[in-house]
C-alpha positions as CSV (number, residue, x, y, z in Angstrom):
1,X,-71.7,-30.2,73.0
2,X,-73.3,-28.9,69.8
3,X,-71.3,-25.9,68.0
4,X,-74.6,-23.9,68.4
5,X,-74.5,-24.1,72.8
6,X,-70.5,-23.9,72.7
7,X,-71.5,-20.1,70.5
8,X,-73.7,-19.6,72.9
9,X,-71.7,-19.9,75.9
10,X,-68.9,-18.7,74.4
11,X,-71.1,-15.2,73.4
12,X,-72.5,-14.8,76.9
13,X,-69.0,-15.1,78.4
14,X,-68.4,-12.2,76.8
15,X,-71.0,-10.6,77.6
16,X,-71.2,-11.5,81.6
17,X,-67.2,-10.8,81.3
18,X,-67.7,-6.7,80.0
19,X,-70.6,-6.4,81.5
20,X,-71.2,-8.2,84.8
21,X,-73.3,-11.2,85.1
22,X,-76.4,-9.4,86.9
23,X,-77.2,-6.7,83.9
24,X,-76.7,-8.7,80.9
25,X,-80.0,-10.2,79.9
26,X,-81.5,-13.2,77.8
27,X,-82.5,-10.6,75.4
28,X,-79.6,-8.9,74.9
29,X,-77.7,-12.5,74.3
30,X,-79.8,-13.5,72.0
31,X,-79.6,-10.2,69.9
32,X,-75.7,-10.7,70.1
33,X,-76.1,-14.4,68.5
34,X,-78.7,-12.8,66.2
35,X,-81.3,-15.6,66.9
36,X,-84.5,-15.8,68.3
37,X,-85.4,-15.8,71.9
38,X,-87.1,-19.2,71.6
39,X,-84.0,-20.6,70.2
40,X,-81.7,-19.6,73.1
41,X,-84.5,-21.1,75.4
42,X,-84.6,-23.8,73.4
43,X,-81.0,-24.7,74.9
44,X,-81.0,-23.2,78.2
45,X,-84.3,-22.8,80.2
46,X,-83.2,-20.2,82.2
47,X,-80.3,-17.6,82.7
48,X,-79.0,-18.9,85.6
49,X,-78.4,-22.0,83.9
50,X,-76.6,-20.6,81.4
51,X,-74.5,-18.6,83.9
52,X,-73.9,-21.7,85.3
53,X,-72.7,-23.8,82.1
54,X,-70.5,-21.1,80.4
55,X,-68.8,-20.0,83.9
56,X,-68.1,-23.9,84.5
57,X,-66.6,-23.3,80.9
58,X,-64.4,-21.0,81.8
59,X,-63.2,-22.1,84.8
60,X,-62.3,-25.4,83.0
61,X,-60.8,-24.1,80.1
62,X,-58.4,-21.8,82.3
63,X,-57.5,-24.6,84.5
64,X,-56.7,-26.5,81.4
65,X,-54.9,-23.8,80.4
66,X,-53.0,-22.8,83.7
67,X,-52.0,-26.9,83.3
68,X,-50.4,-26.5,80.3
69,X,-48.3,-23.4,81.3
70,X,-47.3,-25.8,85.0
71,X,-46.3,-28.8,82.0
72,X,-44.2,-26.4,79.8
73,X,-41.3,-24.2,79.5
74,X,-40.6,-21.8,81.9
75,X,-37.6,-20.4,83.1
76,X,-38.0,-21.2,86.8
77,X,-41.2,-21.3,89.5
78,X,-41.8,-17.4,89.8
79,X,-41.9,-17.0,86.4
80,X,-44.4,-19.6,86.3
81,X,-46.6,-17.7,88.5
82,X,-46.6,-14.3,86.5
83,X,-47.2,-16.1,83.3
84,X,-50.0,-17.9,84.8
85,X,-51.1,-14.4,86.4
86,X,-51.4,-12.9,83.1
87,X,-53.2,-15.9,81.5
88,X,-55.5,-15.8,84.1
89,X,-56.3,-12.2,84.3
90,X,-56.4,-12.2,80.3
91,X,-59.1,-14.9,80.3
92,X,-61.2,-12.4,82.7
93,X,-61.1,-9.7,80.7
94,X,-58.9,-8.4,83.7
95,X,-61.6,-9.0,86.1
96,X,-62.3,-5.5,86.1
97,X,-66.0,-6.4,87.3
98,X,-64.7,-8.8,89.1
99,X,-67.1,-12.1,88.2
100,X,-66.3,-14.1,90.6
101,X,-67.6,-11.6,93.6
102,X,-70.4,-11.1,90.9
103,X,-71.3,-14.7,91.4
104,X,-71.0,-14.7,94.6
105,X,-73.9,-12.0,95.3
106,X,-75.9,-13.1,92.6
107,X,-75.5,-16.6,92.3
108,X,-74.6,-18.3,94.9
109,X,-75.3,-21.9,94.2
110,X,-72.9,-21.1,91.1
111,X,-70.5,-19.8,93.0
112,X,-70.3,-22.5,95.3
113,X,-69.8,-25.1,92.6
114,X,-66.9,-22.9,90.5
115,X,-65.3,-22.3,94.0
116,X,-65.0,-26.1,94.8
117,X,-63.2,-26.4,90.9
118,X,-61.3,-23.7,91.6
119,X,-59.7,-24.8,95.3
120,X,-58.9,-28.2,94.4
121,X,-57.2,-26.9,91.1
122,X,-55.4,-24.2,92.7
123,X,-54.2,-25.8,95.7
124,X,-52.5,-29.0,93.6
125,X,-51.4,-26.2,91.5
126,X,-49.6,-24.2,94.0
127,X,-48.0,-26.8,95.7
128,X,-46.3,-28.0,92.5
129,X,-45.3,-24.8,91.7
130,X,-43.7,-24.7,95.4
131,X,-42.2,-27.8,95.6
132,X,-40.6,-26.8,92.0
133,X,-39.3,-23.5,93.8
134,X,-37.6,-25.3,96.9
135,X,-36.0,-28.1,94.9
136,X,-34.5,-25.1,93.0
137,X,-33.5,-23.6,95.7
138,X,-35.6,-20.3,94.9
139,X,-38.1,-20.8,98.0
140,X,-37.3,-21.5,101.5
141,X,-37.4,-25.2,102.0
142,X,-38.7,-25.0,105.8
143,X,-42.4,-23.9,104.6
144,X,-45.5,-25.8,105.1
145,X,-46.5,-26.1,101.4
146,X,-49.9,-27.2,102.0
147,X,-50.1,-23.9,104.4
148,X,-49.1,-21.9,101.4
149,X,-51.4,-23.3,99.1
150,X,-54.2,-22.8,100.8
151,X,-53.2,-19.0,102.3
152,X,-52.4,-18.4,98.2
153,X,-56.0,-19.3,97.4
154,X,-58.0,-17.3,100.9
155,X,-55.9,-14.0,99.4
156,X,-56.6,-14.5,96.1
157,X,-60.6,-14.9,96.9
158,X,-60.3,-12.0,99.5
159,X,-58.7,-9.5,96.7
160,X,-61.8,-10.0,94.4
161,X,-63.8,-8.3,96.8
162,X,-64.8,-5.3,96.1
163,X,-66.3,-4.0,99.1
164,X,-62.5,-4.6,100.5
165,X,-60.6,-3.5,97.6
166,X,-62.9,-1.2,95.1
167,X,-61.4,-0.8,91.8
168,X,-61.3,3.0,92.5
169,X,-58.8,2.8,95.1
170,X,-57.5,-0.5,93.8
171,X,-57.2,-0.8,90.0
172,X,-57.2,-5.0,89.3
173,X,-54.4,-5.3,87.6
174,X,-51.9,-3.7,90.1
175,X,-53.6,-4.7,92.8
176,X,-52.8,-8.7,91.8
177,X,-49.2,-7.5,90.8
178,X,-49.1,-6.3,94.6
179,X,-50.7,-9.7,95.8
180,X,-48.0,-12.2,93.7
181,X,-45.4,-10.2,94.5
182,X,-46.5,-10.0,98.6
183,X,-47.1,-14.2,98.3
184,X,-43.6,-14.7,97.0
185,X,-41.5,-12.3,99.3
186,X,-42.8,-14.3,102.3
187,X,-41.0,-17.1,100.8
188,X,-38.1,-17.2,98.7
189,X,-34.5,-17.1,99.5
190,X,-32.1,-15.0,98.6
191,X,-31.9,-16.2,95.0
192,X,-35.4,-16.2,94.9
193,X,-35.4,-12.4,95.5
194,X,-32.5,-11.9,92.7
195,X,-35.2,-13.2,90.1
196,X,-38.1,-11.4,91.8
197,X,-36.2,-8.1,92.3
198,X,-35.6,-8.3,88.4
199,X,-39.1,-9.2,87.7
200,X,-40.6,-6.5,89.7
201,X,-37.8,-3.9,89.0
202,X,-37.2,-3.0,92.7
203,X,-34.6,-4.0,94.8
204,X,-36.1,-5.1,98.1
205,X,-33.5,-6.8,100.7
């Protein structure tokens, strides 16, 4: 990919991030990069393709990035998850206009293709990150992990909509705080809830 389509992409992010991926316009993109109209066309046709391209982008390079965190360091499996929570979140600007549901109303086809990434990523990534927990003896070891995997990824979807949960009532950030901290109390153990207690600063038996 030529440096000129990865500023591209890379610009329009930004834009479709702040300002939702319905308003922004070709025009207003091409102002940003300070080139012509013609040249932007010149690499993508149309905006949906664009869309398309840098949200494909994006979803890759947070997967890639949410692999490196899984491959690294961390103290223990629920740490994991709130430093991959606040990767995530600071990749999406903190979703405020939530993109995802964005692209789901608007472009569908789009949405379809980042949600396919995103469920096959998610769902190997979740069940590592529970098998790590249980073989630590920080989650219960009599739960299904595939079940968990895939209940982790419906909430996670259903919280980005904002027809259920509107940012007036629900500010994003707290409201995926409350989420990660509701997935993890259904299944850790005792020493699980230590770690989680501390993380959280509550004291929930």
């Amino acid at each position: 990919m030529s440096e000129t389509k990865i500023n591209i992409i890379e610009t329009s992010l930004d834009l479709f991030l702040t300002l939702g991926f319905k308003s922004v316009t070709m025009d207003e993109i091409a102002s940003r990069l300070g080139m012509s109209k013609k040249t932007l066309y010149a690499h993508f046709k149309t905006k949906a393709q664009l869309v398309e391209e840098s949200s494909l982008h994006l979803c890759n390079h947070i997967c890639s990035g949410v692999d490196d965190i899984i491959e690294g360091e961390t103290e223990n499996a629920i740490e994991e998850l709130y430093t991959i929570k606040r990767y995530v979140m600071e990749h999406l600007k903190g979703d405020e206009s939530s993109p995802i549901y964005q692209l789901h109303k608007y472009y569908p086809e789009v949405h379809k293709k980042i949600t396919e990434v995103q469920f096959d990523h998610m769902e190997n990534c979740i069940k590592k990150n529970v098998t790590r927990g249980i073989k630590k003896g920080l989650y219960r070891d009599n739960i299904d992990v595939d079940f968990i995997a895939r209940i982790y990824y419906v909430g996670i979807q259903g919280i980005k909509n904002l027809n259920i949960f509107p940012t007036s009532k629900h500010p994003t950030a707290a409201l995926h705080d409350q989420y990660l901290e509701y997935h993890l109390r259904g299944i850790v153990t005792p020493l699980g809830r230590k770690i989680l207690n501390k993380i959280t600063n509550t004291n929930h038996d």
